[in-house]
C-alpha positions in Angstrom: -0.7 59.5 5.4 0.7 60.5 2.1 3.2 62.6 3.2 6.3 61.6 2.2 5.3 59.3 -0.9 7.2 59.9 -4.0 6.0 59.0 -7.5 8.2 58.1 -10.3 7.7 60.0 -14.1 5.7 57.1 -14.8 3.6 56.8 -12.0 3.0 61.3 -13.1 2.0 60.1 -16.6 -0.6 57.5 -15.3 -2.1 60.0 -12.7 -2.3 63.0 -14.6 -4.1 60.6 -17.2 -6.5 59.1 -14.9 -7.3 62.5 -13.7 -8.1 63.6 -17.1 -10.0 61.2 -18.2 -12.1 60.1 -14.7 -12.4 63.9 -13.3 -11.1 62.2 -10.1 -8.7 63.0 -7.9 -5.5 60.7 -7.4 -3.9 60.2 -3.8 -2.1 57.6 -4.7 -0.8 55.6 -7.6 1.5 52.3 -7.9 2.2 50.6 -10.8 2.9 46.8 -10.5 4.6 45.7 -13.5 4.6 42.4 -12.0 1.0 41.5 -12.3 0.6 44.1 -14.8 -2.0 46.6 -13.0 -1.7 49.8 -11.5 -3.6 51.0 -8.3 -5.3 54.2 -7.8 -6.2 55.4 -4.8 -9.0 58.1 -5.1 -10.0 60.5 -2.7 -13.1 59.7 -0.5 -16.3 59.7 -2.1 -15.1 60.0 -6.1 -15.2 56.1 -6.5 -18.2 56.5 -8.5 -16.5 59.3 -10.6 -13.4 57.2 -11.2 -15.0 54.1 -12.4 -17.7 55.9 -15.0 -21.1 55.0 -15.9 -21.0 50.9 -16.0 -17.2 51.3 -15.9 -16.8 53.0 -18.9 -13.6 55.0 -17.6 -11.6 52.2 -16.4 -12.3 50.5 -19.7 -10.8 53.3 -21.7 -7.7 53.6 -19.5 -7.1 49.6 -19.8 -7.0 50.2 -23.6 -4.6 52.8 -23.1 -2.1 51.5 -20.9 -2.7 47.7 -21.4 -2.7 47.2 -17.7 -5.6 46.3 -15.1 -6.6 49.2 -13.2 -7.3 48.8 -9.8 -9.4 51.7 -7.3 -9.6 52.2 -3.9 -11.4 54.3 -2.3 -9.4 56.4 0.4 -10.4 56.6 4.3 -8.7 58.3 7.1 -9.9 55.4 9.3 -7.8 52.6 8.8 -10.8 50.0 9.0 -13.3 51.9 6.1 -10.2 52.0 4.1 -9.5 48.3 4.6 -13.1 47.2 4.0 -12.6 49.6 0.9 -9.4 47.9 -0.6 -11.4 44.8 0.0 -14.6 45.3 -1.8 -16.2 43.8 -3.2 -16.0 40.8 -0.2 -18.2 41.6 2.7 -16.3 42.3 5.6 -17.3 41.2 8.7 -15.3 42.3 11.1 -11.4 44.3 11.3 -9.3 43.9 15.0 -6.7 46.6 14.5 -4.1 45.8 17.8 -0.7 47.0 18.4 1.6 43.9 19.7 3.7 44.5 22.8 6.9 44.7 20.7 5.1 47.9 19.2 3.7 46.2 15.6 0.8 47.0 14.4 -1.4 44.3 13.2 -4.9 43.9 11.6 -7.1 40.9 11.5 -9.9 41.0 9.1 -13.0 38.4 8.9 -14.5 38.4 5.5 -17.6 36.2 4.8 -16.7 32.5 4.2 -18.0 32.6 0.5 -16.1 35.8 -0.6 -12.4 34.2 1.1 -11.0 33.9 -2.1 -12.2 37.0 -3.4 -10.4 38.8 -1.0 -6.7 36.9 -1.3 -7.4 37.1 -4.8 -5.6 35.0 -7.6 -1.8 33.9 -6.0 -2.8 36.2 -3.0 -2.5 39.7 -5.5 -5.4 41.1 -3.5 -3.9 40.4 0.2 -0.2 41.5 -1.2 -1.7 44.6 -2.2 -3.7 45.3 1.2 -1.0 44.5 3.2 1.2 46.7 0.9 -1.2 49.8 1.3 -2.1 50.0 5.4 1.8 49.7 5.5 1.9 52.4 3.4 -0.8 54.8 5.2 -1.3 53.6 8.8 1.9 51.8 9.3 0.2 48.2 9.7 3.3 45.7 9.4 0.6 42.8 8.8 -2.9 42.0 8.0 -4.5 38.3 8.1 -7.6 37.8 6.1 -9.7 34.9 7.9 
């Protein structure tokens, strides 16, 4: 779980801002300079909270940061929090197996028509899913099909 994550000063700023503003709590936060977004992960059940009547929250915060902002909505179960990272593609199925050299992989088939949806531009959406069940459930891989 998140034991053991450590944020930077930066990664403080944007959560104690996000917090302030949204009334939500923050489990997580990363901040991709890369693709110029950072990622919240919210505690279960305050997605609605976080994003603001017809998004009105996230729109502030993109004003004030210039970045994207990205929300996930946390699970203890490894597949709700996958279909969760993915949304909003419809998920049809998630095969969570552990390979005989002790890896733990996840398969997830999303509807044909919401494919690209879930890879996302240059595969952003897949990178970040793959980086995040790494991060929580120690998943080394997961395949979108």
């Amino acid at each position: 779980m998140t034991s053991g994550i450590k944020f930077t000063g930066t990664e403080m700023r944007y959560i104690a801002l996000f917090e302030s503003i949204t009334g939500a709590t923050v489990k997580d936060c990363i901040i991709d300079e890369e693709q110029g977004r950072a990622i919240f992960v919210v505690s279960e059940g305050q997605i609605g909270v976080a994003i603001g009547k017809g998004g009105r929250n996230i729109h502030v915060l993109e004003r004030m940061t210039g970045k994207k902002h990205e929300i996930i909505e946390y699970s203890e179960d490894p597949a709700q929090f996958i279909k969760n990272a993915l949304k909003p593609a419809f998920v049809r199925e998630i095969r969570i197996t552990e390979r005989p050299n002790g890896k733990t992989i996840a398969v997830v088939t999303v509807n044909p028509r919401d494919k690209g949806v879930a890879i996302g531009k240059n595969g952003r959406n897949a990178e970040r899913l793959r980086f995040l069940a790494k991060r929580y459930f120690q998943i080394q891989n997961v395949s979108i099909t």
